[in-house]
C-alpha positions as CSV (number, residue, x, y, z in Angstrom):
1,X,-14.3,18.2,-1.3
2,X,-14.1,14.6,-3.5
3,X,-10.7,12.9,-4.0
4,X,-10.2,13.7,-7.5
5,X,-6.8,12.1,-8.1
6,X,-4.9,9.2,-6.3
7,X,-1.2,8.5,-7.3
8,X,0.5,5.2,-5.5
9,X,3.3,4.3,-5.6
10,X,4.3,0.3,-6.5
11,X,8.0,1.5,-5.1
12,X,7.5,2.4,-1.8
13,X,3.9,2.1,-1.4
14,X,3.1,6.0,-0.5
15,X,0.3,7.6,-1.7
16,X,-1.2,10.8,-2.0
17,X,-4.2,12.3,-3.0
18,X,-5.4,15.6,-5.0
19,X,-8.2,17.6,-4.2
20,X,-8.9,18.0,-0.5
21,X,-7.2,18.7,2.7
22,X,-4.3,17.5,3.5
23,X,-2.5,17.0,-0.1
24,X,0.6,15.2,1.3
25,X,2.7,12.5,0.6
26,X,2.6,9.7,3.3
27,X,1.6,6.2,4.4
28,X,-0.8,7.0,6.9
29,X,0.4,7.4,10.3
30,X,3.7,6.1,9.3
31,X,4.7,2.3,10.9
32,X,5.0,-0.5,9.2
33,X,3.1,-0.4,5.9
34,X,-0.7,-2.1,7.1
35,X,-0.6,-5.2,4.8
36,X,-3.9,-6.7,4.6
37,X,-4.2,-10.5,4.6
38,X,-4.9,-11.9,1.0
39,X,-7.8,-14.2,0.7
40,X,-9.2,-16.6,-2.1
41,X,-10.4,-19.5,-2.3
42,X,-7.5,-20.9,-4.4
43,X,-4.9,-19.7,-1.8
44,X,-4.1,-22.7,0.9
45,X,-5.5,-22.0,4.4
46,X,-2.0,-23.5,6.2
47,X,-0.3,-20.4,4.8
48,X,-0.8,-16.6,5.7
49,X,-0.4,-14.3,2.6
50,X,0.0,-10.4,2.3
51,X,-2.2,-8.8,-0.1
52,X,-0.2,-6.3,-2.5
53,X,-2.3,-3.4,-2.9
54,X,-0.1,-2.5,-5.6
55,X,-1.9,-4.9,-7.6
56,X,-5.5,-3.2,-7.7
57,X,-3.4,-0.3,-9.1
58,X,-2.0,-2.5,-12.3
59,X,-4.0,-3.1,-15.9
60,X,-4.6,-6.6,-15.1
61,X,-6.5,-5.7,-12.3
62,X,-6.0,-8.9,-10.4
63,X,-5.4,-9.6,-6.8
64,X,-2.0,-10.8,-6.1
65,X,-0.4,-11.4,-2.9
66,X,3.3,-10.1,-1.7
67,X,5.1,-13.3,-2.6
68,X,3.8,-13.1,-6.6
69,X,0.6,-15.2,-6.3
70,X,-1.6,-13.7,-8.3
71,X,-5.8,-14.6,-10.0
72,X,-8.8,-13.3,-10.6
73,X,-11.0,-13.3,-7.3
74,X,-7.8,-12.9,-4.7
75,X,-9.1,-10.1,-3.0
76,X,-7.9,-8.0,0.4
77,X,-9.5,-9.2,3.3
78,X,-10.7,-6.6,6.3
79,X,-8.0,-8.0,8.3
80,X,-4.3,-7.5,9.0
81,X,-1.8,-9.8,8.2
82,X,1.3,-9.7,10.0
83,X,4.8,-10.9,9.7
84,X,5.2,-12.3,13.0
85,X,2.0,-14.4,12.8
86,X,2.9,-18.3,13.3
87,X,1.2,-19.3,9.7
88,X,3.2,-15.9,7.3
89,X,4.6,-16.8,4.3
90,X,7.8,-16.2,4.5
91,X,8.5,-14.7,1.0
92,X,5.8,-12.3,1.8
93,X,7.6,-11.3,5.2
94,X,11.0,-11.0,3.3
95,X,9.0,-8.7,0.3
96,X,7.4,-6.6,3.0
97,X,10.7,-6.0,4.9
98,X,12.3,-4.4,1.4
99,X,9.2,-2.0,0.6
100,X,9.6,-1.1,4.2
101,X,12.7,-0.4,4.1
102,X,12.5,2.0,1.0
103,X,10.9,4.4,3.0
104,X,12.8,7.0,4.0
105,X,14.0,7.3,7.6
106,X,13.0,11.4,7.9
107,X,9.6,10.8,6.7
108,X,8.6,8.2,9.3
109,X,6.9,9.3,12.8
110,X,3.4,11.7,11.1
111,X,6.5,13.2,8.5
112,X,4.8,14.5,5.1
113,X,5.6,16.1,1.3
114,X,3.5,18.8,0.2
115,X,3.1,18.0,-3.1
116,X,3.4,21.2,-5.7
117,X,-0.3,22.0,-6.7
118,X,-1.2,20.6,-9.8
119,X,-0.7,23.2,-12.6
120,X,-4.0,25.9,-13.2
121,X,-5.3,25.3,-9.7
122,X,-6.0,28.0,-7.1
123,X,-4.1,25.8,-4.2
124,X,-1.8,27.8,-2.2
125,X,1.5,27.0,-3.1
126,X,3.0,25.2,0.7
């Protein structure tokens, strides 16, 4: 069955999605949230920025990275940026560290919310 709605959350970064198995609540395979590393052409190569997937979810519709950068073209690259790596923006480490942290502490380790089904559907109600 097609994903027919997907809520996110600018918050805390979970996600869930209506209209297949599994209809939870949850940042996949709960760690860290995955930040992907930001790239553009307009960002500087000496510095390592997280891509805020939050942003694809706003009206502007522009890329924008952790730390508030933010233009038309900044996109998520396929790879992971990490805090620990030698070239990470700081801001973007200290930004990441807060969403983390919003995530509550009994819905890490594979933890989910059923979500109640939306109303005038023929879901099962668990």
């Amino acid at each position: 069955m097609a994903v027919k709605e997907r809520w996110f959350c600018p918050w805390c970064y979970a996600w869930t999605e209506f209209g297949h198995d599994p209809r939870e609540v949850s940042r996949p395979q709960y760690s860290d949230a995955p930040w992907d590393w930001a790239e553009s052409p307009q960002l500087p190569e000496e510095v390592a920025h997280a891509y805020d997937v939050a942003s694809a979810y706003s009206a502007e519709g522009f890329g924008a990275t952790l730390c508030g950068l933010t233009h038309e073209g900044l996109t998520s690259s396929p790879y992971p940026w990490l805090p620990d790596g030698p070239h990470a923006c700081e801001v973007c480490k200290e930004v990441a560290a807060v969403i983390d942290a919003r995530w509550p502490l009994e819905m890490r380790n594979d933890n989910r919310v059923s979500p109640a089904p939306p109303p005038g559907s023929d879901w099962p109600p668990f």
